[in-house]
TORLUMVEX-634099 format. One record per residue (C-alpha): residue in one letter; z, y, x. Coordinates in steps of 0.05 Angstrom, whole numbers, plus 32768, in hexadecimal, padded with zeros to 4 digits. Example, Ala and Ser with C-alpha at 12.3 -4.5 7.8 and 13.67 -1.06 7.14 Angstrom:
! TORLUMVEX-634099
A809C7FA680F6S808F7FEB8111
This chain:
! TORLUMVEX-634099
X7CFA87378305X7CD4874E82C7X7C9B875282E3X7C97870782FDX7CAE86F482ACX7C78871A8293X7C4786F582C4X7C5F86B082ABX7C5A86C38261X7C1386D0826CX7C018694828CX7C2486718256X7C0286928226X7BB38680824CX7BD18631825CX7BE08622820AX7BA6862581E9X7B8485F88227X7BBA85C98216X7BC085C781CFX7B6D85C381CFX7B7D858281F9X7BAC856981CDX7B878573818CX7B4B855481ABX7B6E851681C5X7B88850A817AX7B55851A8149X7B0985128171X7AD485418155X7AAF85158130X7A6385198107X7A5A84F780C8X7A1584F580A5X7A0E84F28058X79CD84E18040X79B084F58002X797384CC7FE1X795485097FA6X792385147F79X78FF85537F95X7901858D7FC6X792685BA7FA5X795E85817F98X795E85777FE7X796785BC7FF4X79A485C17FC5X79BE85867FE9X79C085AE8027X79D385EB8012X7A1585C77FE8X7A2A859B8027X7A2D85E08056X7A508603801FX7A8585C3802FX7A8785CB8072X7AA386128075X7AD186108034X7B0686038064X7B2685C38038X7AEA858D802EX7AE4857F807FX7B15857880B2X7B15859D80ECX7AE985818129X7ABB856180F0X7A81857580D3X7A5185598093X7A0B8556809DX79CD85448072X799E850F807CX797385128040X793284F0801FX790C84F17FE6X78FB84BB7FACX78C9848C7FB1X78A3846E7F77X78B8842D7F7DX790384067F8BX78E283E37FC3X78C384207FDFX790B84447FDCX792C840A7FFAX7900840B8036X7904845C8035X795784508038X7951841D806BX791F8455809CX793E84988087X798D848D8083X799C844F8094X7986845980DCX79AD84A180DDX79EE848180D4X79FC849D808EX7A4584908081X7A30849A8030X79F384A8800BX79EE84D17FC6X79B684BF7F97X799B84F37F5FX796E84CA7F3FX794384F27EFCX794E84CD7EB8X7935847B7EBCX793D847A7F05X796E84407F01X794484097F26X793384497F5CX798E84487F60X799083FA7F5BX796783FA7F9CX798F842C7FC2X79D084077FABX79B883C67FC7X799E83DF8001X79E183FD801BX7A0A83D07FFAX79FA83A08023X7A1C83C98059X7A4F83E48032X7A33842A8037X7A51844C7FF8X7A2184637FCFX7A2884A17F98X7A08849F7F58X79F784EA7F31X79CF84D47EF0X79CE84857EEFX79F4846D7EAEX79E0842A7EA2X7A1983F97E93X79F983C87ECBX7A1583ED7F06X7A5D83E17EF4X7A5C83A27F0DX7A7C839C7F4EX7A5B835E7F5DX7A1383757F67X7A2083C57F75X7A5983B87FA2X7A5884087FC7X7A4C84297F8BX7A6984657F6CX7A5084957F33X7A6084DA7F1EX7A4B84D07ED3X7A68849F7EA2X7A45845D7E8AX7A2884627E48X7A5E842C7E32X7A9784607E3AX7A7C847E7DFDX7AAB84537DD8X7AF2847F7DFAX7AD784B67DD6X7AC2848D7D90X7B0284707D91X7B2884B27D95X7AF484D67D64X7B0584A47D2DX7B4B84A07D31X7B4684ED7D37X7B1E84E17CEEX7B5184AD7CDDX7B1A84777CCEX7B3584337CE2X7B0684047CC9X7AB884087CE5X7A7F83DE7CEEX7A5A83DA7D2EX7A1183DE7D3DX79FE83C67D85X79BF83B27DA8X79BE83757DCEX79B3838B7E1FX79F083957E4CX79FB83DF7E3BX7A0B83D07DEEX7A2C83887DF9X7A6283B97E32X7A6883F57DF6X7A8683BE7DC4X7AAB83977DF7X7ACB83DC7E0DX7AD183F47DC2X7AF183B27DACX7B1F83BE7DE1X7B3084037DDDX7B3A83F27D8EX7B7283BC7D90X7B9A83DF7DC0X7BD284007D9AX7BEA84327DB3X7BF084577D75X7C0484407D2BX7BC384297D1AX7B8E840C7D3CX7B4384037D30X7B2A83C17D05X7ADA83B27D1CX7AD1839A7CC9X7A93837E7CEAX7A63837F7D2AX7A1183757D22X79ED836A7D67X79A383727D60X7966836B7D8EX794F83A27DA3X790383B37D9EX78FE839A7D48X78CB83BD7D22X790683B27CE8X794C83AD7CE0X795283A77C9BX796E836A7C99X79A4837B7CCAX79C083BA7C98X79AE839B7C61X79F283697C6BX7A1583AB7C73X79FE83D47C34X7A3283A67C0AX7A7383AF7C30X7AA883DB7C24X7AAB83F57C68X7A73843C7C70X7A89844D7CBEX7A4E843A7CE4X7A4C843D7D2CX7A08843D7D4DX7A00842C7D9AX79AC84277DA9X797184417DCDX794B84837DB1X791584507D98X793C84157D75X797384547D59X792F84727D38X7923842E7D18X7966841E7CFCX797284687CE5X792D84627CB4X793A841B7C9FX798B84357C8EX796184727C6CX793A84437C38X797A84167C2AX799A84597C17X79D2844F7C4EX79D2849D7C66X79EF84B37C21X7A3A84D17C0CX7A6684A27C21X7A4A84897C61X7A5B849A7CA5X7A3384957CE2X7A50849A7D2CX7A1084947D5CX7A0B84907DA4X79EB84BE7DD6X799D84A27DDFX79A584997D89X79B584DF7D7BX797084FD7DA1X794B84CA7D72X791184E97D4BX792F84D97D05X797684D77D1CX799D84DD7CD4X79B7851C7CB9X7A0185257CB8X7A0784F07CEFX7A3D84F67D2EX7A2B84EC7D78X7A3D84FE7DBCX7A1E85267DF6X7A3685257E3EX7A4785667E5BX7A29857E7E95X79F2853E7E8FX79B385697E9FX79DA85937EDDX79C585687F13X79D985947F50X7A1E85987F31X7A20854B7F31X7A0F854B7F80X7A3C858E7F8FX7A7E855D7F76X7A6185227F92X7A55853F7FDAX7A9D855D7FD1X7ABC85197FB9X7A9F84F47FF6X7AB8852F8026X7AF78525800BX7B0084E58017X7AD084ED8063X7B0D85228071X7B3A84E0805DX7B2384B28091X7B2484DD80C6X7B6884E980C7X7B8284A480B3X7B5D848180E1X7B5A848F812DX7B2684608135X7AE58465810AX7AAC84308110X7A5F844D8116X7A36843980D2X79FB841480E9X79BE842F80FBX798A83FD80E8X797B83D480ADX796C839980D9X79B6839680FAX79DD835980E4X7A23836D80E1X7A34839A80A7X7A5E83D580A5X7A9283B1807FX7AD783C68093X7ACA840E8097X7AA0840A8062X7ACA83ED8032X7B00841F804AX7ADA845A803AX7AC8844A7FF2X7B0A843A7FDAX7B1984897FEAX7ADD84A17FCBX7AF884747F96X7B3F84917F98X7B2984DC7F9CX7B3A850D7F65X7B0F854E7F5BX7B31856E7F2CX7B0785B27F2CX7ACC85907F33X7A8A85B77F13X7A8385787EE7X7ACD857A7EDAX7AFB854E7EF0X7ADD851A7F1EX7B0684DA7F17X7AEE84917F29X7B0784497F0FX7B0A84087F26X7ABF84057F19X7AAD843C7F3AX7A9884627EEDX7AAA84A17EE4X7AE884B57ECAX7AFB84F47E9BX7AAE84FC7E85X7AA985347E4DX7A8285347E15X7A66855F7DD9X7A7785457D91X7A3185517D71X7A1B85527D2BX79DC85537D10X79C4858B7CDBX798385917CB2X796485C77CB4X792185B87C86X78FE85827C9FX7920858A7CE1X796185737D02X799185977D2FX79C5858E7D62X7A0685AD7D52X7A4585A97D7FX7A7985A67D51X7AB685877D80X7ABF85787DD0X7AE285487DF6X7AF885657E32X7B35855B7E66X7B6D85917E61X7B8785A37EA4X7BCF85B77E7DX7BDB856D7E67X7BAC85507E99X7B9485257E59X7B5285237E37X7B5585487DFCX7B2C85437DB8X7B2085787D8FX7AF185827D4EX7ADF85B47D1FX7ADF857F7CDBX7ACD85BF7CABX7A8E85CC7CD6X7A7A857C7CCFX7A4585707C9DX7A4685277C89X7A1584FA7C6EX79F1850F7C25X79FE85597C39X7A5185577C2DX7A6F85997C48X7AB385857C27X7ADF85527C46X7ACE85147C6FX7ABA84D87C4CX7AF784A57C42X7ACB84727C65X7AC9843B7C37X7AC784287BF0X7AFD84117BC4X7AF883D37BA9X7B1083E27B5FX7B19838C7B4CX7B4E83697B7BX7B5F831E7B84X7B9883147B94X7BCF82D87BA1X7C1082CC7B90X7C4782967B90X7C7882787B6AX7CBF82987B7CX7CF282A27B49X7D0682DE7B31X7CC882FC7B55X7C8E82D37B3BX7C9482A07AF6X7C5B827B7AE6X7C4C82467AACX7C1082247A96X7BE682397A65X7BAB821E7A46X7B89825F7A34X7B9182A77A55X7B9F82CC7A0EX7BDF82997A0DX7C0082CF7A3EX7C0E82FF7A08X7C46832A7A27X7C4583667A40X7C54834F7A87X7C3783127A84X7BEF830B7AADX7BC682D17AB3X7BC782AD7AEDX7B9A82747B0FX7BB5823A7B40X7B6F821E7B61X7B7181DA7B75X7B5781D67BBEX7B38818F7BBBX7B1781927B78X7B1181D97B6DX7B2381DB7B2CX7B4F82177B14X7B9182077AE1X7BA482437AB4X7BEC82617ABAX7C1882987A9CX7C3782BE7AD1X7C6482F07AD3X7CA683147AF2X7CBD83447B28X7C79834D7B53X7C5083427B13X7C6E83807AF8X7C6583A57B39X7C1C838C7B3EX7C0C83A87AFDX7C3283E77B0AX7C0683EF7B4DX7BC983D77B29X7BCF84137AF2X7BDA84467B2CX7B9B843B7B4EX7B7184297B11X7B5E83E97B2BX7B5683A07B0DX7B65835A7B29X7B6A83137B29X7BA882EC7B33X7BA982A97B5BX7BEB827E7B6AX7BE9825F7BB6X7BC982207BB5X7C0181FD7BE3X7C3582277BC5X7C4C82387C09X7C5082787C27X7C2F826F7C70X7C39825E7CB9X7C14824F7CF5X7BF6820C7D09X7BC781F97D43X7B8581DB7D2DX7B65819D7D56X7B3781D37D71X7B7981EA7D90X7B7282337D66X7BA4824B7D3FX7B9F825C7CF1X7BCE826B7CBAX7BD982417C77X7BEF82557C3BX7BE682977C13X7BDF82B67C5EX7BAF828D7C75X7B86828C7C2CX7B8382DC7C2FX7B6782D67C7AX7B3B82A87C64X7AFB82D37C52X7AD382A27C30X7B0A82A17BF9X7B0882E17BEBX7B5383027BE3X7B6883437BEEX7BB0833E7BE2X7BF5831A7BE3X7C1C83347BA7X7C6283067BB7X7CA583107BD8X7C7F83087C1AX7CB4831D7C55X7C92834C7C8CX7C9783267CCEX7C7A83377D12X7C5882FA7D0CX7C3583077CC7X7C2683457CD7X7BF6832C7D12X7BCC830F7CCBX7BD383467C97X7BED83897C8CX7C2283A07C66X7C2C83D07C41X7C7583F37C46X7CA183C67C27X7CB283BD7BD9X7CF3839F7BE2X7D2C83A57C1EX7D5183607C25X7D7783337C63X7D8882E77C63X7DC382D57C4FX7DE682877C47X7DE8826B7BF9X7E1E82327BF8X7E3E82107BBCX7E7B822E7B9EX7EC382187BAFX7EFC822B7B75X7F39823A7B92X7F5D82057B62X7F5981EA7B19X7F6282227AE9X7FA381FD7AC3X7FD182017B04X7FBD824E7B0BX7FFF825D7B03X801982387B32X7FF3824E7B69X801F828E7B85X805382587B9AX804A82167BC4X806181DD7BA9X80A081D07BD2X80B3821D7BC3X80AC82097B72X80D781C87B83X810C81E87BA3X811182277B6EX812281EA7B33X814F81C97B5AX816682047B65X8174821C7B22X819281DE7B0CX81C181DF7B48X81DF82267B33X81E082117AF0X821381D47B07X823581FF7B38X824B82367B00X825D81FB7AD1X829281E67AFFX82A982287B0BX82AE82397ACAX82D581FC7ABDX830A81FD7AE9X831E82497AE8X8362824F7ACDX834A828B7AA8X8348826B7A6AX838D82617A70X83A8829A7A6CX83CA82C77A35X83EB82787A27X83AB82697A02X8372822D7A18X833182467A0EX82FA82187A19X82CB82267A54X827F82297A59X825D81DB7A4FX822A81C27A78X81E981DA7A44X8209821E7A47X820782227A90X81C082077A9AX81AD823B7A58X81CA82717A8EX81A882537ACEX816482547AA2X816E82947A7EX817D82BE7AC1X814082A77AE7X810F82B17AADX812A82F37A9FX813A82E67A53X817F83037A2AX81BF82E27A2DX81E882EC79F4X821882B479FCX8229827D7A27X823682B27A6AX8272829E7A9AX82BF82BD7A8FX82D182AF7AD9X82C982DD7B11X82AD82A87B3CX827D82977B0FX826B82DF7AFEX826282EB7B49X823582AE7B4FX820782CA7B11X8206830A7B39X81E782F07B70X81B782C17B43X819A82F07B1BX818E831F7B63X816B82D87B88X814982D57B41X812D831E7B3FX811983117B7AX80E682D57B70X80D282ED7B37X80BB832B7B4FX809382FA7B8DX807882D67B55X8052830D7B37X803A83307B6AX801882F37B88X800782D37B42X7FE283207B36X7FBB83157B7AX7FA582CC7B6EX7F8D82DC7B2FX7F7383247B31X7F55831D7B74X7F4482D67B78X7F0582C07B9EX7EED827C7BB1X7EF582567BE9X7EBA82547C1BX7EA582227C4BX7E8182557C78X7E90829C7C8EX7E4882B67CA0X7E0982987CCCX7E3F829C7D0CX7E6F82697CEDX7E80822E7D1EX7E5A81F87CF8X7E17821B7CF9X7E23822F7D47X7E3881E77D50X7E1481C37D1EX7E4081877D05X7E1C81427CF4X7E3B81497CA6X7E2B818D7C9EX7DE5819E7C92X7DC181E47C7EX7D7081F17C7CX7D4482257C6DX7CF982267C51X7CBD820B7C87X7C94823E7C9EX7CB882737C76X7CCB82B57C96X7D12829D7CA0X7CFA82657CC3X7CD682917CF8X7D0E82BE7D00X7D39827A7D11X7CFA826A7D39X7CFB82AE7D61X7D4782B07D73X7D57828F7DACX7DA382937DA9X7DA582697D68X7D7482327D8FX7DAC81F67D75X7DAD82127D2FX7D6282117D2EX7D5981CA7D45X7D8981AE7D15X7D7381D77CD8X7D2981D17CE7X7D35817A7CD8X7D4B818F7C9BX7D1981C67C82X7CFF81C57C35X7CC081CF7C18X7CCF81FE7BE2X7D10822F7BCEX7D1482107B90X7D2181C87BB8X7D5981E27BE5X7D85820B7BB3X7D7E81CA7B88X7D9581A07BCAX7DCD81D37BCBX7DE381C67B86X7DE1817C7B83X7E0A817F7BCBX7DD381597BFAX7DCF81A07C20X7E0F81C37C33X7DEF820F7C3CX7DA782267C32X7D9382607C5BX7D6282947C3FX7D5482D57C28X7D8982F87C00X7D6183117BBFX7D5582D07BADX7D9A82B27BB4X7DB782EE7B9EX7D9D82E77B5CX7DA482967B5DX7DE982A37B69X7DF382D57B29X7DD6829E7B00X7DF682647B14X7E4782657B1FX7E46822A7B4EX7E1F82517B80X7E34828B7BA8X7E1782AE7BEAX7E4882B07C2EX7E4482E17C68X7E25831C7C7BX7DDA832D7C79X7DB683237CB2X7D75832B7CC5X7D5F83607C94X7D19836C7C87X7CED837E7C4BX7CB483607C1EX7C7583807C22X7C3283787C00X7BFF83537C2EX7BC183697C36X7B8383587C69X7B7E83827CA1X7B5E83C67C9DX7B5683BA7C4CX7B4783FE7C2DX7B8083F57BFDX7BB483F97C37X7BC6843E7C3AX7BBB844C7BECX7BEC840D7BD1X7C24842F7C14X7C28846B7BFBX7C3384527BABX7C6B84257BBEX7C8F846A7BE3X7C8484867BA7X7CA284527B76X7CD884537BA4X7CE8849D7B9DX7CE084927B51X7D1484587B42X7CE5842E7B2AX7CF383F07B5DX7D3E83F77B56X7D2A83F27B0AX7D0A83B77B1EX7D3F839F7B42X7D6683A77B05X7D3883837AD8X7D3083467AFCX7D6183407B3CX7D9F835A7B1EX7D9C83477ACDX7DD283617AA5X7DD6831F7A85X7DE082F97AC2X7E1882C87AB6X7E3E82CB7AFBX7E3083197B06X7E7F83217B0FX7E8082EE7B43X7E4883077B6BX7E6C83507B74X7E9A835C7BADX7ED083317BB3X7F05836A7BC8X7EF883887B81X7F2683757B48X7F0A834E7B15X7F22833C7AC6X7F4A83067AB7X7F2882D37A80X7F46829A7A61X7F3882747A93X7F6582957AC6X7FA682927A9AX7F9A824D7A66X7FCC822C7A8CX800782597A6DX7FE6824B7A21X7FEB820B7A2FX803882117A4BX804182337A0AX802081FA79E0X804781CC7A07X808F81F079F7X807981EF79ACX806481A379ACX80AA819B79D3X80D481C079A1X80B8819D7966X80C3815C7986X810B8170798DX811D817E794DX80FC814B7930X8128812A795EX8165814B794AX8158813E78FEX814C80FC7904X819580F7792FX81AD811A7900X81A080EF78CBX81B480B078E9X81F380CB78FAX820580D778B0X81EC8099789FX821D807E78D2X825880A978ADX824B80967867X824980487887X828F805478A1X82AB806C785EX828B803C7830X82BD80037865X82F3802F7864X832F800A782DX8343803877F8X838C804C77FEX8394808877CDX83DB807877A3X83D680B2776EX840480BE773BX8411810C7737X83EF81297776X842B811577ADX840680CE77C0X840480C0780AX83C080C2782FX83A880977854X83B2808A789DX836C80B378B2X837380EE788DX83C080F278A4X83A080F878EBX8373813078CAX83AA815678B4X83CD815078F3X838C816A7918X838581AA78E4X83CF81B878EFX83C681BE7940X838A81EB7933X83B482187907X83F182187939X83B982357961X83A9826C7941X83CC82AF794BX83FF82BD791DX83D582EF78EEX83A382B678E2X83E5828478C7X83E3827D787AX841982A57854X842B8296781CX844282C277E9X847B828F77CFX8484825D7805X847D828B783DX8461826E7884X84418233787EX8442820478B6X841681C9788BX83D081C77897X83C681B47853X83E281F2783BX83B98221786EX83768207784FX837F81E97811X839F820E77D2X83E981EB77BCX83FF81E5777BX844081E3775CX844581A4773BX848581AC7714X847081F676FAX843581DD76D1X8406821E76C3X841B82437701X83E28261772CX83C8823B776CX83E7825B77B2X83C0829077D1X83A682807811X8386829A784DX8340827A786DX832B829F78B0X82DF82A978BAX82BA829878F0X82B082E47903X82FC82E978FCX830F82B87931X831B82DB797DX82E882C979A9X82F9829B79EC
């Protein structure tokens, strides 16, 4: 039993490797592929060798069953002869690639080999080749390179000066396709932004090359403000330039010079100068060690992917080209990565260049008469961030006119500015003046508006918010200028030319324009994405939004203020009220039997008493007579004087709120309200044309319908539209809240409605990569730290003078109360006391003709008096006044009766008031008698 298990094991064990040889040989074929090699020399051919046999054993390059081998040749002295040397010696031994080493000016020697196999698609492998030529795909279809074109010299200029932080340069180019692919690449490279700043080309000179002279080409350079000069020539025409830049005194403190590789070997190459070197450019058996290993790589590649691999051809007389397979195997090359390569990383792009090149930063000593080479940086990849990395040593940099200090700021400071304003109050006043000493205030600057048919400039006066911060900026940088007011008076937008190109007018497009000569925009010019495409900005000055101005609303007349805490149906009812209680207690009062008792009849309360009451209770004032005896009517005043307490206190609470905190009445909540959503035929609202607001309308696609409508209504100026707004022709003007903020302080028919929106800032405009830019940024920080624009703000925003500054503070805030708000009540009083004296003049003049009436009626009354010793009968009248005295005596309690001392209790009238006298006792004393006072009497 174990015996036979043992036996099969071993056969097992001698069948498997016959059958997994079998099955490994029926999927991957063992398989030769031939790489040719066209070099300059022997030894170079027995490196090839050597390197490809090193790549067949290293157990990773070549797949297993494969194997590499060399079919090599040497250069011949002419492209034709190598052509015809490819076509004998590779071509017909089926080279799947071919590497080329050609020595230094051996492109025409690689331009032959290329064409020859491109025209199979044989991939071709370039070590030392760097013309910009063989990046086109068109004519060098198959081939690849293992060093960079000399127009990648501009990755490593671009990182070097924003490295340096120099963002404005001039370019120096010759004419043939390597310098025309540097500045294409370079302007490129420069306007991508990928950071906060890019790079501005100030300006670009192409020259011929071969001149005996370029002084005519620097000399348009020696003026400018701009001293970064970057130099792409030959050794020969760099030579040139670099003595004619010598005698125009361009290599002095100040300038900087960034040169290219074939310019920095020039004889008098300029001390203090920058340039590149390639790494590894002289180790040419590096170059074919990675390039044998890249096309390995991707030889290893196509074997396994592809079960099926076409023969190359074998004769350069065969008709059908190795295209598929061809094709096929350059896009690996193409895609392989050698990322330990001897020449570092070993990358290809679309064009076949090499990727991840490294270079030397070199700068150029003096050393006496002589110049040196000195590596003072490197640009090399960095496996840890798989990124190229730059690094420098500035302190070992020696710059131009022997500076061993700091690197030069790369331009000049122009120390007189012109710059453009416009008219916007409070920002920017301006008046004419016929000569510039008629500006005699301290903030007041002459100003010039330049007529742009004739020419002619008109003298002005200006002055105000940006004036003062102009001059304030001016004294901090120690610089001069000229003021100019736009010519159109508008700030800027874009229109389309006939050309079909777009430009900007206004103060925009005048500071673009070069010919005119500007360097800034001192207004209240809102930063926009769009404007800041045309200029830069500095940080900005001033924070604002947009907000709606409409015309003010009052809440109702200011005589009726009073009257506003009730409706008028709640002030109708409260007097008919009052006059109905006034009745009710009247009749109460009057038919109470409580004056009846005790047997007396005391009178009750009239009519004017009761309404005195009704009156009294509800206005709170003191009743000292005229009140109700009954309990009913007692009850009644109870609950009157509680209903009156009440609406009293209603009535001053509200009255405090409509008067303390009273605010107008709006027609529009905000930029959401209904009518600008909706827009309404009778409703109209605008904005400035080809403002800032109007782009921001413009840009917002969610207020499309607002836009439309608004945009038919647009004004020219902001001085047009807030007077449209006050003369009522436009309902709401929409714009930026400084300005209406302040127009709304100054005028109390104005006010602004809504939120901000859109909030944004106004900057100083500048032209792009103007040397000023960071300098005039960094001030405005710093006169924001110090108070001095909220000063400004102050001055001429918020004036402490401004006649509506109360209204313009938040309405939720209490406010005084002026005359205004209570005049109504002095003229209430004024009315009482013009009611009053017409009353009593009134009363007086009844008054009087009711005594004239009486002393009428007593002149026609007959004279009846008898005499004869005091006992004469009266008359029939005063009998009946007798008779009426004697009832209001029998009235009277019995203490108030007349006693007297002799006759006892009188009963006669005549004897209560009047004194008797004894007529037959001549010489005897009158009667006492007794005359109660009015104090004396009982009260009812």
């Amino acid at each position: 039993m174990s015996w036979s298990l043992a036996a099969g094991m071993m056969g097992a064990l001698l069948v498997w490797p016959l059958l997994m040889g079998a099955a490994l040989g029926a999927r991957l074929p063992s398989r030769r592929f031939n790489i040719g090699g066209v070099l300059p020399d022997n030894r170079t051919q027995e490196h090839f060798t050597k390197a490809l046999r090193r790549i067949n054993f290293d157990g990773e390059s070549v797949a297993d069953q494969t194997t590499l081998y060399e079919v090599t040749t040497t250069l011949q002295g002419s492209p034709i002869a190598t052509a015809r040397q490819v076509c004998k010696t590779l071509i017909t031994q089926a080279v799947y690639a071919v590497a080329v080493a050609s020595p230094p000016g051996g492109s025409m020697t690689t331009a032959a080999v290329s064409y020859t196999c491109g025209f199979y698609h044989i991939p071709v492998i370039c070590t030392h080749s760097r013309d910009s030529a063989f990046s086109n795909k068109n004519i060098h279809v198959s081939l690849l390179r293992t060093v960079p074109p000399y127009s990648h010299q501009a990755d490593v200029w671009v990182r070097l000066l924003k490295h340096l932080q120099y963002h404005q340069v001039i370019l120096i180019h010759s004419s043939d396709t390597d310098g025309r692919a540097l500045y294409r690449r370079f302007h490129s490279l420069a306007r991508r932004r990928d950071d906060d700043k890019g790079i501005k080309l100030v300006s670009v000179i192409e020259f011929t090359p071969g001149q005996e002279s370029y002084l005519e080409e620097l000399g348009s350079l020696r003026e400018g403000l701009v001293k970064v000069i970057l130099l792409y020539a030959s050794e020969r025409d760099a030579d040139t330039l670099f003595l004619d830049a010598t005698s125009l005194n361009m290599t002095e403190t100040g300038y900087v010079w960034l040169v290219s590789e074939e310019a920095l070997h020039a004889k008098h190459v300029l001390p203090g100068a920058l340039g590149l070197q390639l790494k590894y450019a002289d180790r040419y058996d590096d170059h074919i060690t990675d390039s044998l290993k890249v096309v390995a790589l991707a030889l290893r590649r196509l074997h396994e992917e592809h079960e099926t691999i076409t023969e190359p051809p074998v004769s350069c007389d065969a008709e059908d080209s190795w295209d598929l397979t061809g094709r096929t195997l350059f896009r690996l090359i193409q895609e392989e990565v050698l990322t330990n390569g001897r020449t570092g990383k070993v990358a290809f792009d679309a064009n076949g260049d090499r990727t991840h090149a490294e270079y030397y930063v070199i700068n150029v000593h003096t050393e006496g008469d002589a110049r040196s080479l000195h590596p003072v940086g490197q640009y090399f990849y960095s496996k840890a961030g798989d990124r190229m990395v730059l690094e420098v040593n500035k302190s070992g940099v020696v710059w131009p006119g022997g500076s061993l200090t700091t690197a030069p700021p790369g331009f000049s400071l122009p120390m007189h500015l012109a710059v453009v304003t416009i008219r916007e109050t409070p920002f920017v006043y301006a008046e004419p003046v016929e000569e510039e000493g008629d500006c005699s205030g301290e903030d007041e600057v002459p100003c010039y508006l330049i007529s742009t048919t004739t020419g002619e400039s008109e003298g002005f006066c200006c002055w105000g918010y940006c004036i003062d911060l102009l001059l304030t900026v001016a004294d901090i940088n120690n610089f001069t200028f000229s003021l100019y007011l736009s010519p159109d008076g508008q700030y800027g937008e874009v229109e389309e030319t006939l050309e079909g190109r777009k430009e900007w007018t206004g103060m925009i497009g005048a500071l673009q324009n070069a010919s005119l000569g500007l360097d800034m925009i001192m207004a209240p010019l809102t930063i926009s994405p769009e404007r800041s495409q045309a200029l830069h900005f500095t940080k900005p000055f001033k924070y604002h939004g947009i907000t709606i101005l409409v015309k003010r609303v009052r809440v109702a007349p200011a005589l009726v203020s009073i009257l506003q805490p009730f409706h008028g149906t709640l002030w109708l009812f409260l007097l008919v009220t009052v006059h109905v209680i006034a009745v009710i207690i009247w009749l109460l009062d009057r038919f109470s039997p409580v004056y009846k008792l005790d047997g007396g009849e005391a009178d009750s309360l009239v009519l004017s008493e009761s309404f005195w009451f009704s009156w009294s209770v509800i206005l709170n004032s003191g009743l000292a007579e005229g009140t109700p005896r009954c309990v009913s009517g007692r009850a009644l005043g109870i609950v009157w004087a509680g209903f009156a307490m009440i609406m009293v206190a209603s009535y001053t609470a509200n009255l405090a709120a409509f008067l303390v905190l009273d605010s107008p009445v709006t027609t529009l909540s905000g930029i959401n309200d209904a009518r600008l959503r909706n827009p309404l035929e009778n409703f109209t609202f605008a904005t400035v044309r080809g403002s800032a607001v109007d782009m921001f309308f413009r840009r917002k696609t969610e207020w499309a319908n607002m836009y439309r409508v608004m945009e038919a209504h647009n004004y020219h100026t902001v001085d047009e539209a807030i007077q449209a707004v006050r003369d009522g022709t436009l309902q709401a003007f929409i714009w930026e809240s400084s300005r209406l903020e302040f127009e709304a302080a100054q005028d109390c028919d104005l006010m602004t409605v809504g939120d901000l929106f859109g909030r944004s800032g106004y900057g100083i405009g500048l032209q792009k990569g103007s040397p000023w830019a960071d300098k005039i940024t960094l001030d405005i920080l710093d006169l924001h730290e110090r108070g001095y624009i909220e000063d400004l703000d102050k001055l001429w925003i918020w004036k402490e003078d401004a006649n509506c500054r109360d209204d313009t503070q938040d309405l939720n805030f209490s406010k005084r109360l002026g005359l205004k708000n209570l005049e109504g009540i002095f003229i209430m009083i004024a009315g009482g006391v013009l009611s009053g004296t017409f009353l009593v003049l009134a009363e007086i003049l009844y008054d009087r003709w009711g005594k004239r009436a009486r002393g009428k009626e007593e002149e026609e009354r007959p004279n009846n008096d008898g005499g004869g010793g005091g006992d004469g009968e009266g008359d029939s009248d005063g009998e009946v006044g007798r008779n009426l005295r004697r009832e209001i005596i029998a009235k009277l309690p019995l203490p108030y009766q007349t006693t007297s001392p002799t006759h006892g209790v009188s009963s006669d009238a005549d004897d209560a008031f009047y004194p008797t006298e004894d007529v037959g006792s001549p010489g005897t004393q009158p009667t006492e008698f007794f005359r109660p006072s009015v104090s004396s009497l009982p009260r009812q």
